[in-house]
C-alpha positions as CSV (number, residue, x, y, z in Angstrom):
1,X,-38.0,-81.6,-22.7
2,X,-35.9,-78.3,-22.4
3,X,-32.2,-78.5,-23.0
4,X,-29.9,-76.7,-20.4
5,X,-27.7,-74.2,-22.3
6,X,-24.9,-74.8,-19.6
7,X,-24.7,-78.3,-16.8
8,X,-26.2,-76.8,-14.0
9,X,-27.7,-80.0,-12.8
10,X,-23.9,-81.9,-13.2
11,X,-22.3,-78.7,-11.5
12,X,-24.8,-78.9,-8.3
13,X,-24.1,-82.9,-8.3
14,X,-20.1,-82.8,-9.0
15,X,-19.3,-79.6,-6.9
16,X,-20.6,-80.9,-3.6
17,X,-18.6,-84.2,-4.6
18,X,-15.5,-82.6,-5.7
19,X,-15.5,-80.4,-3.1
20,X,-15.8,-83.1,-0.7
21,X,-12.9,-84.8,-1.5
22,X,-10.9,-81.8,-1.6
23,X,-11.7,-81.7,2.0
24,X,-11.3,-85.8,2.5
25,X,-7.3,-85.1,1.2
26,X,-6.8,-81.6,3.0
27,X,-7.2,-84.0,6.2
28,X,-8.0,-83.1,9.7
29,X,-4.6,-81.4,10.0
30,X,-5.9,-78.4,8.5
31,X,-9.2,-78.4,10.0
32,X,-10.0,-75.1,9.9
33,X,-8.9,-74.6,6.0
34,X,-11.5,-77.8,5.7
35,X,-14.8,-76.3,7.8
36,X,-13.8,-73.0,5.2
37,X,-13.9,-75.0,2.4
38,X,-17.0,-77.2,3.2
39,X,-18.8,-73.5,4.2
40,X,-17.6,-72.2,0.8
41,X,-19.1,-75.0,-1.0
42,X,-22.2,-75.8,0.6
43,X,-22.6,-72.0,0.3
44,X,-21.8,-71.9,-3.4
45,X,-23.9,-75.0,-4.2
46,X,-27.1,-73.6,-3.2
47,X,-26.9,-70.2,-4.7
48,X,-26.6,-71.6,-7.9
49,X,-29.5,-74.3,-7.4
50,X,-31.2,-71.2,-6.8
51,X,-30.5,-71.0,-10.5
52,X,-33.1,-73.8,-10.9
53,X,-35.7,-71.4,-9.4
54,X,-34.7,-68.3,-11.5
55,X,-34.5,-70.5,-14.8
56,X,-37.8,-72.7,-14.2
57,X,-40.3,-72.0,-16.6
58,X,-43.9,-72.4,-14.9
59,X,-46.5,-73.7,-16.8
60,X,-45.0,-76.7,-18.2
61,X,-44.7,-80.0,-17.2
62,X,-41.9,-80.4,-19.3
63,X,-38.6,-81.9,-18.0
64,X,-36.2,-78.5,-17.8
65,X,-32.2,-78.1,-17.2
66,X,-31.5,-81.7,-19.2
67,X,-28.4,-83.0,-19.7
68,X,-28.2,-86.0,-22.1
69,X,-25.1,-87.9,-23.5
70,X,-24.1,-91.5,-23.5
71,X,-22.6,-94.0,-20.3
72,X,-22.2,-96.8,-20.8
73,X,-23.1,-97.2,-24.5
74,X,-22.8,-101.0,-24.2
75,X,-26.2,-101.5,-21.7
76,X,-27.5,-98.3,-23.5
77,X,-27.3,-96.4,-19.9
78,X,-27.2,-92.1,-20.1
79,X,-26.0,-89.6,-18.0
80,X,-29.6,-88.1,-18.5
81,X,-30.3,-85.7,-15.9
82,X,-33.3,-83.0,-16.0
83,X,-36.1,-81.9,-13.3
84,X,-39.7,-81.0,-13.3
85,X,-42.4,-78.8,-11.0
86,X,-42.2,-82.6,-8.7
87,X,-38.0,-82.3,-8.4
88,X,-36.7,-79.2,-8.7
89,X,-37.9,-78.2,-4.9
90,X,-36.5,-81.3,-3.6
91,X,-33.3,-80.7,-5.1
92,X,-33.2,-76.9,-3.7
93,X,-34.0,-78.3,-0.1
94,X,-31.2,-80.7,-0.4
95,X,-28.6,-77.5,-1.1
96,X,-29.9,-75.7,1.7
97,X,-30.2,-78.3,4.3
98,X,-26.7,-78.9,3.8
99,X,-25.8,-75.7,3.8
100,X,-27.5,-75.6,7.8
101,X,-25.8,-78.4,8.5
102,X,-22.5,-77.4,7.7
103,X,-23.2,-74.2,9.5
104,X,-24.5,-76.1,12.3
105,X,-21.1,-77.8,13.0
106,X,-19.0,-74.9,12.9
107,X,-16.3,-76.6,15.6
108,X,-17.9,-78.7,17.3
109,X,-17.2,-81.9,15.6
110,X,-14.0,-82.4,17.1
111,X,-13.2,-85.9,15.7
112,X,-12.0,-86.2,12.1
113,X,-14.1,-83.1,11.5
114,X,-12.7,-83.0,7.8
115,X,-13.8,-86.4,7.3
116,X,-17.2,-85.2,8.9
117,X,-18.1,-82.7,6.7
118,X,-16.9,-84.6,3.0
119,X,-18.9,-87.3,3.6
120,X,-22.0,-84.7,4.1
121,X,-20.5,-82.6,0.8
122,X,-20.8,-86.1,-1.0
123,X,-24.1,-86.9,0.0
124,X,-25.5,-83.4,-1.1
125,X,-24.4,-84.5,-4.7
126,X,-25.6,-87.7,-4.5
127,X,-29.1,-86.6,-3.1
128,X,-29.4,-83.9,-6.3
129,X,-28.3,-86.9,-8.7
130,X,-31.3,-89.0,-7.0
131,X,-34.1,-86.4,-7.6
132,X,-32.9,-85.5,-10.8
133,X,-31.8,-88.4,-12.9
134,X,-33.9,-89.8,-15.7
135,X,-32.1,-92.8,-16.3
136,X,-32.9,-95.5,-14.1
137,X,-29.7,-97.4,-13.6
138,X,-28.6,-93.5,-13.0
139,X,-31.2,-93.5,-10.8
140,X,-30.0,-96.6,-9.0
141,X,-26.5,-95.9,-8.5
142,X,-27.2,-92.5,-7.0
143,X,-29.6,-94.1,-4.5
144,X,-27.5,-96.9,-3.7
145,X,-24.5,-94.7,-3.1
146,X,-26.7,-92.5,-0.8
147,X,-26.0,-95.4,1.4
148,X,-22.2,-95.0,2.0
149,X,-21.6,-91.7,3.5
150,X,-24.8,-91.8,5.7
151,X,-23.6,-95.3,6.9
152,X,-20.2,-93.9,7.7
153,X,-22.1,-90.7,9.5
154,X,-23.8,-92.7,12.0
155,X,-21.1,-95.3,12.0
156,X,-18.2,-93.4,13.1
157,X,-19.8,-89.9,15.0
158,X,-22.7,-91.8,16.0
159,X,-23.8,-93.0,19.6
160,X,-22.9,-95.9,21.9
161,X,-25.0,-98.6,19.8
162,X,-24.2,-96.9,16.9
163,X,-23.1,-99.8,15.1
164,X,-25.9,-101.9,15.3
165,X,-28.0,-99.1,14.3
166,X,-25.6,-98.5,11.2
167,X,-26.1,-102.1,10.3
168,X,-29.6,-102.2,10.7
169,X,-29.8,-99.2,8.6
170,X,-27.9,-100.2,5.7
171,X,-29.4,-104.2,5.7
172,X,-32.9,-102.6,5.8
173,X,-32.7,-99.9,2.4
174,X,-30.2,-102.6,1.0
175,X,-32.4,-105.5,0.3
176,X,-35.4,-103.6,-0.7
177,X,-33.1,-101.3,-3.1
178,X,-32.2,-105.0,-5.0
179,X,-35.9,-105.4,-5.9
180,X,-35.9,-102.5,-7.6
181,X,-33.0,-103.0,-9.8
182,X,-34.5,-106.1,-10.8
183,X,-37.5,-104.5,-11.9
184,X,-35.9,-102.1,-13.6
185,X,-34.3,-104.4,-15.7
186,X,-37.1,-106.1,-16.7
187,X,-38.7,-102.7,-17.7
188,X,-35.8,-102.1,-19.7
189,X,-36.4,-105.3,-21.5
190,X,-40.0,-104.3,-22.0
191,X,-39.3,-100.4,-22.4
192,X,-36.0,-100.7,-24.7
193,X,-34.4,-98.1,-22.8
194,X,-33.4,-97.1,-19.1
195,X,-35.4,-93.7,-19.7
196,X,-37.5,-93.4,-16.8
197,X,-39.9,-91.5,-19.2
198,X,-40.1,-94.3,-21.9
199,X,-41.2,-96.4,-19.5
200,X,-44.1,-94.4,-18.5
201,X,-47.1,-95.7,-20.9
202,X,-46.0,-99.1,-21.4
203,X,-49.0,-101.8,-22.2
204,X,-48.1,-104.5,-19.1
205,X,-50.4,-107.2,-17.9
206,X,-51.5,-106.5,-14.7
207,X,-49.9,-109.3,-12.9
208,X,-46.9,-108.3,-13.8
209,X,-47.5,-104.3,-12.5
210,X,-48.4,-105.9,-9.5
211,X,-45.1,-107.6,-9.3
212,X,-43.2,-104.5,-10.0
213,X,-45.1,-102.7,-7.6
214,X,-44.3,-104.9,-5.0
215,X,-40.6,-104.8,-5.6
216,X,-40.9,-100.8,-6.4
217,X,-42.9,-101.1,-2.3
218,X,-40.3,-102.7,-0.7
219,X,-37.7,-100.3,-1.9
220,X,-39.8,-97.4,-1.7
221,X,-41.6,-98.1,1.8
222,X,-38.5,-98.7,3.7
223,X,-36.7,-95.6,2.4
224,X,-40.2,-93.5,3.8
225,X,-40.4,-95.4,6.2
226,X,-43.7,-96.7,6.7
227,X,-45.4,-98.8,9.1
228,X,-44.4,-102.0,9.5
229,X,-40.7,-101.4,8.1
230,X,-40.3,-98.1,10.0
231,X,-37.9,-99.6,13.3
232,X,-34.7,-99.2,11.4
233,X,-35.7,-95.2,11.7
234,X,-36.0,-94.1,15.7
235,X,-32.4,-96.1,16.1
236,X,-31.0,-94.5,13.1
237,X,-31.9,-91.0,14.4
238,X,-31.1,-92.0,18.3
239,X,-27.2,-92.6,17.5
240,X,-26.6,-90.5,14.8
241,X,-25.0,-87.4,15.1
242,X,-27.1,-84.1,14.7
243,X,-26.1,-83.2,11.0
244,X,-26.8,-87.3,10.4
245,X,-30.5,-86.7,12.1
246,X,-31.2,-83.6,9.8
247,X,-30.1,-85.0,6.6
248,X,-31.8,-88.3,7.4
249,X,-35.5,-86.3,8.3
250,X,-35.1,-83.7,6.1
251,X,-33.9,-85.3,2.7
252,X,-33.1,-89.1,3.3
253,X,-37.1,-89.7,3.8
254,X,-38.4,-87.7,1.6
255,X,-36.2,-89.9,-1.5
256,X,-38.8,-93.1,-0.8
257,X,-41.4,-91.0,-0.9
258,X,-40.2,-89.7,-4.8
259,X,-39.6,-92.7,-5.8
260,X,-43.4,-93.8,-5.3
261,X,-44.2,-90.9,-7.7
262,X,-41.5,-91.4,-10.5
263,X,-42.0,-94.9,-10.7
264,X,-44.6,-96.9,-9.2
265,X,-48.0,-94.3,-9.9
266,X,-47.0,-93.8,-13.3
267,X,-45.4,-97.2,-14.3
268,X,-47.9,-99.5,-12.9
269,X,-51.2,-97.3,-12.7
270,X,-53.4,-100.3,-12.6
271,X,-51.4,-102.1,-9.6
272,X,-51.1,-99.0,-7.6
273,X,-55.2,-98.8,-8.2
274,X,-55.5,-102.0,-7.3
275,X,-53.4,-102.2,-3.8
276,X,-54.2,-98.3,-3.3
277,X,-56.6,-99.8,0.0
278,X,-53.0,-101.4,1.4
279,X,-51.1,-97.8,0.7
280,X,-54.2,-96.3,2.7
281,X,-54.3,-98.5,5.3
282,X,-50.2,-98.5,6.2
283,X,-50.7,-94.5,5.8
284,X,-53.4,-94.0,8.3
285,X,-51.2,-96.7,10.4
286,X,-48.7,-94.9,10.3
287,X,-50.5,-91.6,11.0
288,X,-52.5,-92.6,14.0
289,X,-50.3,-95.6,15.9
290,X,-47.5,-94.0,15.5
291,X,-48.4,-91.0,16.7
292,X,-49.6,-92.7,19.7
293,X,-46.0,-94.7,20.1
294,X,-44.6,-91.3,19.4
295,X,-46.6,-89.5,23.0
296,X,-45.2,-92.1,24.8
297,X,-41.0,-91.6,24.2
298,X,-39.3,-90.4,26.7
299,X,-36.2,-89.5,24.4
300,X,-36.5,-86.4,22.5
301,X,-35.4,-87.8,19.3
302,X,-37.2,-90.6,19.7
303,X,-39.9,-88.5,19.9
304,X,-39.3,-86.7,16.9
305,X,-38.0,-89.8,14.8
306,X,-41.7,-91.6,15.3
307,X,-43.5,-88.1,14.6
308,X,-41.3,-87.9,11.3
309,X,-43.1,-91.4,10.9
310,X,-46.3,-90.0,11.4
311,X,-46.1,-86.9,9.4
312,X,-44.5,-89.1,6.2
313,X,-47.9,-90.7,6.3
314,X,-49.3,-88.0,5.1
315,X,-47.4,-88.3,2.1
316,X,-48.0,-91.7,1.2
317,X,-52.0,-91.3,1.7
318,X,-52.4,-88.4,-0.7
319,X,-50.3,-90.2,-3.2
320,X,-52.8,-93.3,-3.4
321,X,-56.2,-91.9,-2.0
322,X,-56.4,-90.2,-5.9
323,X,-57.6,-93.4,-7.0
324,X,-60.4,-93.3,-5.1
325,X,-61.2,-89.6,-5.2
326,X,-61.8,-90.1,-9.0
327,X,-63.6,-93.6,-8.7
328,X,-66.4,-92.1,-6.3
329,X,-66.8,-88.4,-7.4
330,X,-64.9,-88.4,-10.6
331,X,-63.1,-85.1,-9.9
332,X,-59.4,-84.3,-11.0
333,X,-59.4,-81.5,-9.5
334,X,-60.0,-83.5,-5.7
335,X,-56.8,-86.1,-6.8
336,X,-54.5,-83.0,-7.7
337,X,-55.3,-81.9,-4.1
338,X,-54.1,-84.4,-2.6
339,X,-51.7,-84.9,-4.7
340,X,-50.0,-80.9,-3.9
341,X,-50.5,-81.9,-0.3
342,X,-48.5,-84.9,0.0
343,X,-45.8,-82.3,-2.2
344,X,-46.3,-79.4,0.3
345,X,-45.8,-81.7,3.2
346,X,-42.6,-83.1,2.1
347,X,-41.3,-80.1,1.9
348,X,-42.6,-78.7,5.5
349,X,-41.7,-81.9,7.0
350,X,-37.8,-81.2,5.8
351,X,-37.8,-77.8,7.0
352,X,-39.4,-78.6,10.9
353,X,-38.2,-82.2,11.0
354,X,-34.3,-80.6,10.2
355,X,-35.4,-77.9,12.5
356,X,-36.1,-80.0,15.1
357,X,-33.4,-82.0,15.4
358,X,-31.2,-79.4,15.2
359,X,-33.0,-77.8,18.9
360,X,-32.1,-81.3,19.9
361,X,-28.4,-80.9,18.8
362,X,-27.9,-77.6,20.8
363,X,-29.7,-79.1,23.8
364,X,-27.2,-82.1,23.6
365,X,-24.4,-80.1,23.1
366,X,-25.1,-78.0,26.7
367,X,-26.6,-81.0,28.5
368,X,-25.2,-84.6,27.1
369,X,-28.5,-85.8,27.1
370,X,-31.9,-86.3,25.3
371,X,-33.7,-87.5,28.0
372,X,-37.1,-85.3,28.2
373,X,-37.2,-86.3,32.7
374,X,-33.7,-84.1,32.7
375,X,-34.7,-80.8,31.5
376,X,-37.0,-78.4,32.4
377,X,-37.4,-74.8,32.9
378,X,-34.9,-73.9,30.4
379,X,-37.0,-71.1,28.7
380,X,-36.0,-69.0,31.7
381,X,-32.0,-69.5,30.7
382,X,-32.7,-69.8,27.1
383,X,-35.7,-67.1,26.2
384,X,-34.6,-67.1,22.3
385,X,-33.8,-70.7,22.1
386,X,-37.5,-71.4,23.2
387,X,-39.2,-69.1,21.5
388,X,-37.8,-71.0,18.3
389,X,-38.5,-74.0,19.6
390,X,-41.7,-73.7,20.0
391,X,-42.3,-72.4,16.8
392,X,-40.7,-75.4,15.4
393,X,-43.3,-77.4,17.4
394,X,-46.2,-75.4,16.5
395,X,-45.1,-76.3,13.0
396,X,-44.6,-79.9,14.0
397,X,-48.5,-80.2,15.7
398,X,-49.8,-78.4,12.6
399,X,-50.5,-74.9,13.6
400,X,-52.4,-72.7,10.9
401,X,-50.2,-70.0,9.5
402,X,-46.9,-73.0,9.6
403,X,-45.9,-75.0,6.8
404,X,-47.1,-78.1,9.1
405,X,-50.6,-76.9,8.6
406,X,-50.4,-76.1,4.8
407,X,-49.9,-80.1,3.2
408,X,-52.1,-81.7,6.3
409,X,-55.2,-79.8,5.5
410,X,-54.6,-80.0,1.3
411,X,-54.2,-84.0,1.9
412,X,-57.1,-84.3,4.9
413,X,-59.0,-81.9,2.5
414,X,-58.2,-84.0,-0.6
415,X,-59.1,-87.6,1.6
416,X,-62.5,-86.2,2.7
417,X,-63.3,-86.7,-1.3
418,X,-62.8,-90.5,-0.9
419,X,-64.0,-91.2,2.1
420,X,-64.5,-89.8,4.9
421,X,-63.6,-91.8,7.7
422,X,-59.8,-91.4,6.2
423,X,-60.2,-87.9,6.4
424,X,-61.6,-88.4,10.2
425,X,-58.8,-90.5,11.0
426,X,-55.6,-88.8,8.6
427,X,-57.4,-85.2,11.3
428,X,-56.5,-87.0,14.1
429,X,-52.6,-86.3,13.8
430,X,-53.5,-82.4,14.4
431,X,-54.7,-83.5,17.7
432,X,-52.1,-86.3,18.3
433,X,-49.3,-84.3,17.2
434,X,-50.6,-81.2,19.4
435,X,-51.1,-83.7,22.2
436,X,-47.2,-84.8,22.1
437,X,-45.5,-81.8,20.8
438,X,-46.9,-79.5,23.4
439,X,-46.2,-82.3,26.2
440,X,-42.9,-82.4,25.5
441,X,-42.5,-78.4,25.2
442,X,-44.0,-78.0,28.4
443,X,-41.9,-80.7,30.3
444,X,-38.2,-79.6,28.4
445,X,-39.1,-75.8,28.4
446,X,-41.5,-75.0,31.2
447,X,-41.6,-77.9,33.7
448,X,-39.7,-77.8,36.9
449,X,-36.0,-78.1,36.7
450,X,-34.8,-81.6,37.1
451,X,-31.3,-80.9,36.5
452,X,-28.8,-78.4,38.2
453,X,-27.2,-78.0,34.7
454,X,-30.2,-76.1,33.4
455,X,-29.3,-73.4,35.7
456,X,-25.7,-72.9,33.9
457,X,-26.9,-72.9,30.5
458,X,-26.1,-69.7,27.9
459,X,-29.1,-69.3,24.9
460,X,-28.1,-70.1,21.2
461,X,-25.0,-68.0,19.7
462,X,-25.4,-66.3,16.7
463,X,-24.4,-69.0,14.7
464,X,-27.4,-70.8,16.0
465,X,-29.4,-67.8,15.5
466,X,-28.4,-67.8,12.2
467,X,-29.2,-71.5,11.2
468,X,-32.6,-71.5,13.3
469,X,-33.5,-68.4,12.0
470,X,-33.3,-69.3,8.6
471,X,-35.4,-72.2,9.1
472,X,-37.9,-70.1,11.2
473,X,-38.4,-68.2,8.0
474,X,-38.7,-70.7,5.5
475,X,-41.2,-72.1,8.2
476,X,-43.4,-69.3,8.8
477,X,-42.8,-68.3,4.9
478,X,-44.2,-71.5,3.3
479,X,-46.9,-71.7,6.6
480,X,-48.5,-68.0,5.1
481,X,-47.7,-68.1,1.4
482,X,-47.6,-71.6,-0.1
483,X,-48.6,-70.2,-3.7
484,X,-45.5,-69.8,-5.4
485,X,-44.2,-73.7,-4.4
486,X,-47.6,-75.5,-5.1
487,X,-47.6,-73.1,-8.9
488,X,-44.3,-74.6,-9.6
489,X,-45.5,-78.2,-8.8
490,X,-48.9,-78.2,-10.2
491,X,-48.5,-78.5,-13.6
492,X,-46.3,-81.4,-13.3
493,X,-48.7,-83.2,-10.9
494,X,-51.3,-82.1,-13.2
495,X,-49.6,-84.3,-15.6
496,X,-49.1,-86.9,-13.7
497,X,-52.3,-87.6,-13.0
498,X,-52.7,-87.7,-17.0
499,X,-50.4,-90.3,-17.3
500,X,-51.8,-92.8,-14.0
501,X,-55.6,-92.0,-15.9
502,X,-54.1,-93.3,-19.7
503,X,-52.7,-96.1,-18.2
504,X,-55.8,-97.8,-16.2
C-alpha cells in the first residue's frame, strides 16, 4: 500500500460534505450566495480529484492515496481509506458528475434550491467515501448514508407519486444492505479485522461462501439493479428530479456493481464459481428482456431507466463469465477482458446514461412532459440540442467510435471465450438498443409535430452547451481512445483475478 503524503481522499469526501452544509445553514434566503457556493465547491472538488489522476502510479495494483488511523478503537473499526486502478475512476466520475449537475441547475430549482443542491454536495462525499474505503463497517456507513440525501432528492423535488417511489426506493437497497452487514461481521470474526483486504484470502468452507454470497447478492443486485429486483429503478428515475436521475444512472448504479468486485469475487471465489451460471443468466436477462420492455415505453425516462437496466448487465456478465473463460480455454488473458469491459462500460454507461437524462431535463423544462406521443419535429427548433442528442444515443445503442461501443464489444468479445451462445445473446443489445434508441430519436426529434409547443421552443443556452458539451467530449474521448483508462485499471484487475484463482 502507498501512503498519501497529504488527505486527499478525506479532503474530496469532507469538502463536498462541509461545503454542503455550509449551504444547508446559508438557507434559501440567500439563494444565489448558495448556487455560488455549491458551483465553487463542486468545481473545487473535482480539480483536486484530478489529483488522483496526476498522483496515480500505473503499474501497480497497489492500494495508493491511504489514509489509516483508528475509529472506533473499541470494535477495532479505521478510518482506512485508499483506491486502486478499480476505484480511482469511479471516484473521478463521481466529482465530475456532480459538478454537471450543479451546473445543470443553475436557477431553475426554484423550491428550497439551497436545500437542493447540499443534499447533492453531501452525496458527492459520500459516494467518494463508498469507492474508496477499505474498512468494511466504513464501507457500510458510507453506503447506507448514500440513502438519505437521495431519498430526500426524490422525496421532496420529485414527481406526483414521488413518495411511493421514495419509499419503494429506500425499502428495496435497505433490506438487502442489512445482509451485508451481517456478513460482514461474521468475516470480521473469521478475518480479525474490518480490513476489506484481510479478508481477501481467507480459508472458508464453501457453504458458508455461499451464504455470504447470497447476502453480499442481495445487497449488491438491488443497488445494480438486476433482473428480477430492478422495478424499484424506472419509478425512482420517473419522479425524480433531473440532477436525482443523473446521479442515480450515473453513480448510484454503478456502487452495486463495485461492490460485487470488492467483496463477493474476491471473498468467496469458490461460491461466485459455483453460482456464476445464476449471475449469467440474470445478466443476459437483463440484457435482452429488458431491452425489449425498454422498446416498448412510451415515457422517455422510462425508456432510458430500463436501457440503464440493460446496459448494467453488461457489467455483471463480464464480472462472472471469467470463471468460465478459464474453465474451458484456460486463458487469463480472455477473463481480464471481460473483466476491463464490465470496467469500461461502467464508466460509459455514467457518462451517456447522465447525459441522457440530462436531454430529458431540458426537454422537460420547455415542454412539462416526457411523454415520447407529444414531441416531434423539434430538431428543426432545436438544431444543436439534437445534434447532441443524438450523439448521446448513438452512444447509448453502441456506435463504434462511442464509449457505448468500447465495454460492449471487450465483454461480448471476452463472453465469446466461454460460450458462445452468451456472446450471441449479450450482441443482441447492439441491435435492441439501436432498435429503441433510434425509435425514440426519430419520433421526439424528427416525427411530425404533435404538439403546438414544439413550435415556441429556443435550443440549449450556453449553460447547456456547456454541461452537454462536456459530456459529448468525455463521450466521443473514451469512444476513440480507451487506452489510458483500461492502463490504469488493468493491473488492478490483473490482480484480481490472482486473488479469485488462489482462492478456488
Amino acid at each position: 500500500m502507498l501512503e498519501s503524503s497529504w488527505p486527499l481522499l478525506s479532503v474530496l469526501i469532507w469538502l463536498p460534505i462541509l461545503g454542503g452544509a455550509l449551504i444547508f445553514l446559508l438557507g434559501d434566503d440567500k439563494a444565489d450566495r448558495a448556487r455560488l457556493v455549491a458551483l465553487l465547491v463542486s468545481g473545487l472538488t473535482f480539480v483536486l480529484s484530478l489529483g488522483l489522476i496526476i498522483g496515480f502510479e500505473p503499474g501497480t495494483a497497489a492500494m495508493q492515496f491511504v489514509e489509516k488511523r483508528p475509529w472506533v478503537e473499541t470494535l477495532g473499526v479505521n478510518y482506512f481509506l485508499g483506491v486502486d486502478g478499480i476505484s480511482m475512476p469511479l471516484v473521478v466520475l463521481s466529482t465530475f458528475a456532480t459538478l454537471l449537475v450543479v451546473l445543470a441547475a443553475g436557477s431553475r430549482i426554484q423550491y428550497r434550491p439551497a436545500m437542493y443542491l447540499a443534499c447533492f454536495l453531501i452525496m458527492e462525499g459520500i459516494m467518494v467515501g463508498v469507492f474508496s474505503a477499505l474498512d468494511a463497517i466504513l464501507f457500510y456507513v458510507f453506503w447506507e448514508a448514500i440513502l438519505v440525501p437521495m431519498f430526500l432528492i426524490i422525496g421532496i423535488w420529485g414527481g406526483a407519486e414521488r413518495i411511493y417511489a421514495t419509499i419503494k426506493f429506500f425499502l428495496y437497497t435497505f433490506v438487502g444492505s442489512v445482509l451485508m452487514l451481517v456478513a460482514v461481521i461474521y468475516l470480521q470474526f473469521q478475518a480479525g479485522s474490518f480490513s476489506i483486504p484481510d479478508m481477501y484470502g481467507l480459508d472458508l468452507p464453501l457453504a458458508t461462501q455461499l451464504w455470504l454470497f447470497v447476502a453480499f447478492l442481495l445487497a449488491f443486485a438491488i443497488k445494480v439493479p438486476m433482473w428480477p429486483v430492478h422495478t424499484w429503478l424506472p419509478d425512482a428515475h420517473v419522479q425524480a428530479p433531473t440532477g436525482g436521475s443523473v446521479i442515480l444512472a450515473a453513480i448510484m448504479l454503478k456502487l452495486g456493481a463495485y461492490g460485487f468486485v470488492r467483496f463477493a469475487l474476491p471473498i468467496v471465489p469458490e461460491a461466485s464459481m459455483h453460482l456464476d451460471w445464476l449471475m449469467i443468466l440474470l445478466s443476459l436477462i437483463a440484457v435482452v428482456y429488458i431491452g425489449f420492455v425498454a422498446m416498448m415505453q412510451q415515457d422517455l425516462k422510462k425508456l432510458i431507466a430500463y436501457s440503464s437496466i440493460a446496459h448494467m448487465g453488461f457489467v455483471t456478465l463480464g464480472f462472472f463469465v471469467i470463471f468460465q473463460v478459464v474453465a474451458r480455454t484456460g486463458d487469463q488473458a480472455g477473463a481480464l477482458l471481460a473483466l476491463e469491459g464490465a470496467m469500461v462500460q461502467m464508466v460509459s454507461h455514467g457518462f451517456v446514461s447522465g447525459a441522457m437524462f440530462l436531454c430529458v431535463g431540458v426537454l422537460y423544462d420547455r415542454m412539462h412532459t416526457r411523454m415520447i406521443s407529444e414531441y416531434g419535429g423539434v430538431a428543426h427548433r432545436m438544431p444543436v440540442f439534437a445534434g447532441l442528442f443524438v450523439l448521446f444515443g448513438m452512444a447509448n445503442a453502441g456506435l463504434p467510435g462511442t464509449s457505448g461501443f468500447v465495454g460492449e464489444f471487450m465483454v461480448i468479445l471476452g463472453s465469446f471465450q466461454a460460450n458462445f451462445w452468451y456472446a450471441f445473446l449479450a450482441g443482441l443489445t447492439l441491435i435492441l438498443g439501436a432498435a429503441y434508441t433510434l425509435w425514440m430519436i426519430k419520433r421526439v426529434m424528427y416525427g411530425p409535430v404533435a404538439n403546438d409547443n414544439v413550435g415556441a421552443l429556443e435550443d440549449v443556452d450556453p449553460g447547456e452547451k456547456l454541461v452537454l458539451g462536456l459530456l459529448a467530449v468525455a463521450v466521443l474521448w473514451l469512444g476513440l481512445w480507451p487506452a489510458p483508462l483500461i492502463a490504469i485499471m488493468e493491473p488492478s484487475l490483473a490482480n484480481l483475478l490472482e486473488v479469485v484463482n488462489a482462492g478456488l
